[in-house]
N, C-alpha and C positions, 0 to 999 in steps of 0.2 A: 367636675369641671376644674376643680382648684388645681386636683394632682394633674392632669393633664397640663393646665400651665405650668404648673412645676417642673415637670419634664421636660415640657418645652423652652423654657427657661434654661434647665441646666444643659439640654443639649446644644442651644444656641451658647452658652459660654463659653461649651467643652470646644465646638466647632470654631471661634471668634480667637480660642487661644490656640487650636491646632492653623490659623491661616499665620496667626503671628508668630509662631517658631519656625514654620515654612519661611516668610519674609523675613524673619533676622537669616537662616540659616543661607538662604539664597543672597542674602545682600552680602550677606560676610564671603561666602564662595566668591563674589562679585569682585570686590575690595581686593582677595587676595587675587584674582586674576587681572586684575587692569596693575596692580602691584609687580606682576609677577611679568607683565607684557612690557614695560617700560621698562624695566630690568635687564630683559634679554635684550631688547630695541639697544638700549645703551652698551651692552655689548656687542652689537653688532648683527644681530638676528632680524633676519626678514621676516616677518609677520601681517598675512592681509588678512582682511574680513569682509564677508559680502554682507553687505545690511541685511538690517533685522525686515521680517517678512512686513508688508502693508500692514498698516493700521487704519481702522474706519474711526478710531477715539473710543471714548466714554469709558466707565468706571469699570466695566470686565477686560477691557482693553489696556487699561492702567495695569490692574491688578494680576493680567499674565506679562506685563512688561516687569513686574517687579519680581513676579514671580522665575521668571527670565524662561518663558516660555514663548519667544517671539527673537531670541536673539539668533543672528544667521554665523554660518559656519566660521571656522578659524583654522588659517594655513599656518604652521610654525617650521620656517624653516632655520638651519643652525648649522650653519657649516663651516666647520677649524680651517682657516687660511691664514690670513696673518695672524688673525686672533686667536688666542689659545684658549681654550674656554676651562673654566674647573669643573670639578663635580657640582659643584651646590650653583653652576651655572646650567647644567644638564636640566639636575633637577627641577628647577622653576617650571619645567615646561609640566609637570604635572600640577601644575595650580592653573592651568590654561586648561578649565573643564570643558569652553566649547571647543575644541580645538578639535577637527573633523581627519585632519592632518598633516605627520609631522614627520620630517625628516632630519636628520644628525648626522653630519659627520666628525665624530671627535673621539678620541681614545683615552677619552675619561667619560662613555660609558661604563654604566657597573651593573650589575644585578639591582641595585638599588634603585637606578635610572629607570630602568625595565618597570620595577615594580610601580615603579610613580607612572607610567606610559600606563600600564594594566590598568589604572584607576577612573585612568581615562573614559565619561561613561560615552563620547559621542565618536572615540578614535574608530576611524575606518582606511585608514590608509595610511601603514606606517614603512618608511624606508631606512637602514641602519646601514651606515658605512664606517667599522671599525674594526679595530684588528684588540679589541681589549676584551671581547667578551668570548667565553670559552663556551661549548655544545652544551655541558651542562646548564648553565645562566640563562638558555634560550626558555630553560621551561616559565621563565615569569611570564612570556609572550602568553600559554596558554589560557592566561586570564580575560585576555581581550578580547571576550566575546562575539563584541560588535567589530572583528576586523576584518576587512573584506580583499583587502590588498596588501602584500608584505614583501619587500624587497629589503635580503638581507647581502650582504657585501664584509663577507667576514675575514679572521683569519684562515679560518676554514667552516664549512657543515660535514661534520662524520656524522655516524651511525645514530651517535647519542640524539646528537642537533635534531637529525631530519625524524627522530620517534616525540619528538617534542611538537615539531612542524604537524606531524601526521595526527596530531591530537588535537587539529584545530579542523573541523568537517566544515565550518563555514567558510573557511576561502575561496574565496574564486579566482583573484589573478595572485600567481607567486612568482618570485625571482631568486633561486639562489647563486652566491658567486663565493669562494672555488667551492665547489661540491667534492668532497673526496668520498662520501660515502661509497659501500658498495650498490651494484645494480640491483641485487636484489632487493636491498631496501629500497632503492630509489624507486623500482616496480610497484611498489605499494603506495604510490603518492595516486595510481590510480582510485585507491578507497576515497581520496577526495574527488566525491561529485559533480561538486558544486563546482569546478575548477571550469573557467573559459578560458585564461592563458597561463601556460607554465615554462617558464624559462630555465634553464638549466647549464650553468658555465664552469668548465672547468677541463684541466688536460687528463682528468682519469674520466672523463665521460667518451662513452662508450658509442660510436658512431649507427650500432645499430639500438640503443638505449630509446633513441627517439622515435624509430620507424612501433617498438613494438609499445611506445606509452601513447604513441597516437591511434592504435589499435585498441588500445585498453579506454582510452580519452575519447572517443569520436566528437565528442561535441568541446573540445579543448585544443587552443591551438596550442602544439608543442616545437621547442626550440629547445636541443642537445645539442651545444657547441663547444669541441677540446680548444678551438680558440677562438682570438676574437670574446667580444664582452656584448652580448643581447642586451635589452631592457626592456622590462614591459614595453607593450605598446610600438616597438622600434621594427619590430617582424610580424612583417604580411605574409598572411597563409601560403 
């Protein structure tokens, strides 16, 4: 009887200090996110957030609010107009871990940028409009398991780019802009299954590229245009 509370004892401490390294480490992730949101806010960054889901109270409803399992999504958007943004203004937006969200346009993305985005553990829809990231830089994307949606707007996507894109099977909606790759890789974005719309812009796209990826696609809508600029979402079947 003794060892049994004994047990029970040290596994109620081991447990009492595993909640409290969870609550510092989530409070601290916290701290640098509301840090990291007035930051960009002050440079000029649009950032919403839908409320945290319903709460009924009481102390398990505390305890995932702290644990920040109850906080609702995070739109980060950051687009160079007047404002010039730096690097280490990019970067913040990887300390915005809810952040569901995020779109840039600035040409002080880096590789570095990328990798703070990859860390991202709730990113599912991400948009890039820059001319500073080269085909190779695109493989930090591959980190982003959870991305469902990816609109990039580059200086170009060649060969390199689009074997980076093609190593991500969980997409469903893609956008690239200009596409220089060739068709035949371009063929192979059919291995992405999971695709419901694929956009595709640029003046070496191929006007029959589309008739034979909506054969390869049947359950994807596809858009191959040498001009004109598509967007997700902007073209009905």
């Amino acid at each position: 009887m003794s060892r049994r509370f004994q047990f029970s004892l040290r596994a109620l401490l081991v447990t009492v200090l595993a909640i409290a390294l969870a609550l510092g480490f989530k409070t601290g992730a916290k701290h640098r996110q509301t840090a990291a949101i007035a930051r960009l806010r002050a440079k000029g960054a649009e950032i919403t957030a839908e409320g945290p889901k319903t709460s009924r109270g009481g102390v398990v409803d505390e305890l995932k609010s702290a644990l920040g399992m109850d906080s609702g999504p995070v739109k980060v958007m950051l687009l160079e107009d007047a404002t010039v943004f730096a690097d280490e203004d990019v970067l913040l937006i990887g300390d915005v871990h809810d952040a569901t969200d995020v779109w840039v346009s600035s040409d002080h993305i880096t590789a570095k940028s990328l990798r703070a985005f990859s860390r991202l553990p709730n990113l599912q829809r991400l948009s890039l409009i820059t001319a500073s990231i080269s085909d190779e830089e695109l493989g930090e994307l591959r980190r982003c398991k959870g991305l469902r949606e990816m609109q990039l707007y580059l200086r170009c996507v060649g060969d390199a780019g689009l074997g980076h894109v093609l190593a991500m099977p969980q997409l469903e909606r893609l956008c690239l802009y200009p596409v220089t790759a060739s068709n035949d890789r371009l063929l192979k974005l059919a291995g992405l299954s999971r695709l419901k719309e694929l956009v595709l812009n640029g003046e070496d796209c191929d006007p029959a590229l589309e008739t034979r990826l909506r054969k390869m696609l049947p359950q994807c809508l596809v858009v191959a245009q040498g001009t004109g600029l598509y967007l997700i979402g902007e073209k009905d079947e």
